[in-house]
N, C-alpha and C positions, 0 to 999 in steps of 0.2 A: 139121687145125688151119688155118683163115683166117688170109690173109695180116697182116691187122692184131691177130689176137691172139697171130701168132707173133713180130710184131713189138714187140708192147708187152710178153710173156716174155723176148722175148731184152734187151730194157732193163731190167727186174725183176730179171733173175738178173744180167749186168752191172751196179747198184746193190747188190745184194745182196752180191757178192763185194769189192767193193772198201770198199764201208760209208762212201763217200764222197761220196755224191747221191741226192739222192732223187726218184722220178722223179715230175713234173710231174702226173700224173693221179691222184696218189694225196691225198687232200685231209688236213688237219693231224687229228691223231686217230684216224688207223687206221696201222695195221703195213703197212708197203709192201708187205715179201716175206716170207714164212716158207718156208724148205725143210723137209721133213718127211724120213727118213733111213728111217722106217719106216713102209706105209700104214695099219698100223692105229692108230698116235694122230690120224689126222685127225680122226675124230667128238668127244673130247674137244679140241684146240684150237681144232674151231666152235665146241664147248657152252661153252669160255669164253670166246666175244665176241674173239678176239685176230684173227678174220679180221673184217676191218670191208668199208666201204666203197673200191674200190678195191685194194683187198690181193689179191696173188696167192699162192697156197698150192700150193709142187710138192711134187709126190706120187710118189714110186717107182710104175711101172707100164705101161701098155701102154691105148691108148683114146685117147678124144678129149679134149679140154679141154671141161670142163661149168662156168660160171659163170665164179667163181675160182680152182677145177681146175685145172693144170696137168700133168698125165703126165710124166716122164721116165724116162729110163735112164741106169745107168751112176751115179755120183758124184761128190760134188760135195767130198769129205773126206779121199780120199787122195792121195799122191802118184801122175803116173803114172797116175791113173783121169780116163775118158773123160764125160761128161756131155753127155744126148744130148737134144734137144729135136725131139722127131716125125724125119724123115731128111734135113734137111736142115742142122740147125745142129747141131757139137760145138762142146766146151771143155774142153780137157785142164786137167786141175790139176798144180802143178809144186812142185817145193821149193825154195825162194829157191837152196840150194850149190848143187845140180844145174844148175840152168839156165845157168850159161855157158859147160855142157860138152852143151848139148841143141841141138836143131835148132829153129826153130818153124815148123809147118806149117801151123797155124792158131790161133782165138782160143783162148788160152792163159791162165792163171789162174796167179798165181806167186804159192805160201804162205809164209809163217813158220812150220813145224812146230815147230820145235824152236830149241835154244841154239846149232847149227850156223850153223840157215840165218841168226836174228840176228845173227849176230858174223860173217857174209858180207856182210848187208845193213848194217852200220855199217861195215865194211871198204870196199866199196864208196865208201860216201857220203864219207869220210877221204878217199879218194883223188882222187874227183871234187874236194873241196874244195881239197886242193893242189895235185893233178896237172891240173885241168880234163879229165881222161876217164871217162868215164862209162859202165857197162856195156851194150854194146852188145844184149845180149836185152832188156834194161828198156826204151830206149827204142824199141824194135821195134814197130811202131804194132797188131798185134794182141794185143800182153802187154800184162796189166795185174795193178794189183800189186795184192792182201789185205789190209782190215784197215790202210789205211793212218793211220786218225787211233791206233792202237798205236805207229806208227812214227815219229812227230814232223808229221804230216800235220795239217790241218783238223781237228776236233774237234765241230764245231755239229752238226752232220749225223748222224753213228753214233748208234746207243744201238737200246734197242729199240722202239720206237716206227720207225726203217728198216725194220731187218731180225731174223729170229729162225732159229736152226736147233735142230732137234728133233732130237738123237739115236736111235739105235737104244732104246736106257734109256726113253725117254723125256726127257730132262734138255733144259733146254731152257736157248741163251745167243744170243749176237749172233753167234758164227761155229763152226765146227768147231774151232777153237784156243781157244777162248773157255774162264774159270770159269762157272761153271752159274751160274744165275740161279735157276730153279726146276725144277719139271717140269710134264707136260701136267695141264693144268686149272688152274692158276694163270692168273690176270686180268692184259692188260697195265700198270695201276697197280703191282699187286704186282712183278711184274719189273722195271719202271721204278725202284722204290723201292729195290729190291738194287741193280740197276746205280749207283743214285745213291750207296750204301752202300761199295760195291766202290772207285769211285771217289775217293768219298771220306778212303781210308783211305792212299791214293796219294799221292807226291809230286810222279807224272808222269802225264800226260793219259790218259784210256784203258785202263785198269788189267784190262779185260774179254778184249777182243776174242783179246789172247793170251798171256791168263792161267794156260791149261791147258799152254802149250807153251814159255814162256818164263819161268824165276823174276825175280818182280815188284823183286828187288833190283837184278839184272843191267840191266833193261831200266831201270829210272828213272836209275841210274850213267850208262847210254850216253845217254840223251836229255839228260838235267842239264848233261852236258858237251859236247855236241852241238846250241848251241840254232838251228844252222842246219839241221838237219834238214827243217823246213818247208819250208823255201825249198830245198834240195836236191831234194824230191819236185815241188814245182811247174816245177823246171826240167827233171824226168824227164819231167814231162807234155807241156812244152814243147815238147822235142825230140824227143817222141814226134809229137805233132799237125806240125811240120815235117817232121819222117822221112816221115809219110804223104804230104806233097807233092810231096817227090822234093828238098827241100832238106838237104842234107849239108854236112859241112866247119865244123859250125857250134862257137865259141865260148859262151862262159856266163859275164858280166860277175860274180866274184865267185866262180867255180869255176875258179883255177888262172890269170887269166887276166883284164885290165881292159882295156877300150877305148882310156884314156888315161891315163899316167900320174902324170896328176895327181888320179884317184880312188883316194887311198890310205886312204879309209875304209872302215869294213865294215857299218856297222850297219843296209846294207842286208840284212846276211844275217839277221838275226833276226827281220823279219816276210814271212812266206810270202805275205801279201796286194798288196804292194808290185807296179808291173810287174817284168818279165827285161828286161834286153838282152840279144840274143842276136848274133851274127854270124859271117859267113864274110870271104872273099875280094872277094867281089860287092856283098855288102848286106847291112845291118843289118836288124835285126828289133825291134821291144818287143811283149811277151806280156803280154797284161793279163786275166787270168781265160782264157776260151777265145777270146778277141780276139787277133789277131794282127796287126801294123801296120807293112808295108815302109817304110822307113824309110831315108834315107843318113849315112853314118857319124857327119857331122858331128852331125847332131841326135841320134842315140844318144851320142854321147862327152856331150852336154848333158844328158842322160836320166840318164846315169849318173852323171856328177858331183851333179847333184840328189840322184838315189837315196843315193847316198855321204856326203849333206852335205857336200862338200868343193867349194864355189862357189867359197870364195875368199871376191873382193868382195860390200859389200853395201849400196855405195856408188852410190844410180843415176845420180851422174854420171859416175861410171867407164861408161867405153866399149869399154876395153882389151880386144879380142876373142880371148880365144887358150883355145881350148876347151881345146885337149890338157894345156897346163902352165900357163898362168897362173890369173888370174881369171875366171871366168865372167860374162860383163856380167847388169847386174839385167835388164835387157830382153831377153837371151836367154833369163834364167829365166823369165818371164812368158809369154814365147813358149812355152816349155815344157808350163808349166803351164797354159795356155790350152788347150793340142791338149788333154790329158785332161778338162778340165774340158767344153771344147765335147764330147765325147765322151762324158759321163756318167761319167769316171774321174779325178776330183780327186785331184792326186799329194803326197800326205803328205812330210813330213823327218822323217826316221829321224834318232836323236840319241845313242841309245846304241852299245856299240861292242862286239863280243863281246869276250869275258873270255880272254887270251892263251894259256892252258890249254885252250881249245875250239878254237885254230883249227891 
């Protein structure tokens, strides 16, 4: 396998596993990635159209990549199983419990199998939210998490039209935890139409991806009342892409933890799209998509009272500067909102407040 098609596989199966990007060479209208579990449904998921343009198709087996062929070893479904790409790249798969009693030696996949590892994965995020600590394997910049629009994550992206896995059955859904959709020879319209069915019958986002592994009661109860969720996985990611830097020590404005005490609002936790502030000891941080922006204190404590709604004044002759506790001057909010907006990231006010039962 050449180096560029081993490179654009190992982005395929990383979109594929998390169900949260789609990668960039794949044009609207084709299936990103389909994992296959067993080699002989390939010829019938050709014969129905579901590999399009751009789609990679891995395949159990041993050989070269031919097309959209992809060869692997190993798996991609269990716990504890190896997944092998030619001899140069693995990816262990993991079970959300297990992992904060595992090591991680390399790029690592961490599932939701089951009602365990959910109720570890909301456990977690409770704690993050009042404690400000955050499970140290999650943000480990080679783990990355499954199936996240299941977990109160992003939503646009999944479905099938990303990604599809083929069971050994044949059955075919958007991940190994996943309710079936159909099986091999059904048309992507057809699948798409379930997913939108499945979905539909949900009170909570994502009703698919871990369907097979989680009862669809339990998981809408914990997202319903959980509507920080989103914004908990983005600051996972957060401090994952800083971990990779060698930046530690760090804070999470709204995870156990505010810049100033005068952002006693919250309703920055209920949209995941919003930037982070982050910080340590040293220096501030704002995280905006996969943007990251060093930043000193002051103007993050400004960042976050924005985010918070809790300005204060909003009177622009008020001048009275006291980021921490008083008002926020209108010209310091401008200033504000100016940096994102010069930056292509116009900074919204958040105005609702989570519901006292969720925090």
């Amino acid at each position: 396998m050449d180096t560029p098609t081993r490179r654009r596989a190992k982005d395929h199966i990383m979109s594929w596993g998390s169900g949260g990007r789609r990668p960039a060479s794949v044009p609207e209208g084709s299936v990103a990635t389909i994992v296959l579990a067993d080699a002989r449904h390939l010829d019938a998921v050709t014969a129905s159209g579901l590999a399009g343009p751009g789609t990679l198709v891995f395949v159990p087996g041993t050989g070269e990549a031919t097309g959209s062929t992809i060869p692997y070893g190993g798996s991609l479904a269990d716990p504890g199983a190896d997944f092998a790409l030619g001899e140069d790249f693995y990816l262990q798969t993991q079970d959300y419990a297990s992992s904060a009693y595992m090591s991680v030696l390399g790029p690592t996949l961490i599932r939701v199998f089951g009602l365990e590892d959910f109720s570890a994965f909301v456990a977690d995020a409770d704690r993050a939210l009042h404690e400000g600590v955050f499970p140290e394997f999650l943000i480990t910049p080679a783990v990355l998490l499954a199936d996240t629009a299941a977990l109160g994550g992003p939503r646009d992206t999944d479905g099938p039209a990303l990604r599809l896995y083929v069971d050994a059955e044949g059955r075919i859904s958007t991940s190994p935890s996943g309710s079936p959709l159909g099986t091999v020879g059904d048309d992507l319209p057809t699948l798409v139409t379930r997913y939108e069915h499945v979905n539909a019958a949900s009170e909570a986002p994502c009703a698919v991806s871990l369907g097979a592994a989680v009862p669809e009661e339990a998981r809408t109860a914990a997202l319903q009342t959980r509507p920080f969720l989103g914004r908990y996985l983005a600051a996972v990611k957060a401090l994952r892409a800083l971990t990779a830097q060698d930046i530690g020590g760090l804070k999470v404005s709204g995870f156990g933890h505010r810049l100033t005490s005068a952002a006693t609002g919250d309703a920055d936790l209920r949209d995941a799209a919003l930037p982070l502030v982050l910080w340590n000891t040293e220096q501030a941080y704002v995280v905006a998509g996969s943007r990251v922006f060093a930043v000193d204190h002051a103007f993050a404590a400004a960042v976050e009272r924005l985010l918070t709604g809790t300005t204060g004044s909003t009177d622009p002759t008020d001048s009275t500067d006291d980021t921490a506790t008083g008002s926020l001057p209108v010209h310091v909010q401008d200033q504000v909102r100016a940096f994102f907006t010069d930056r292509g990231l116009p900074l919204g006010t958040p105005t609702t407040r989570i519901p006292a039962g969720a925090r």
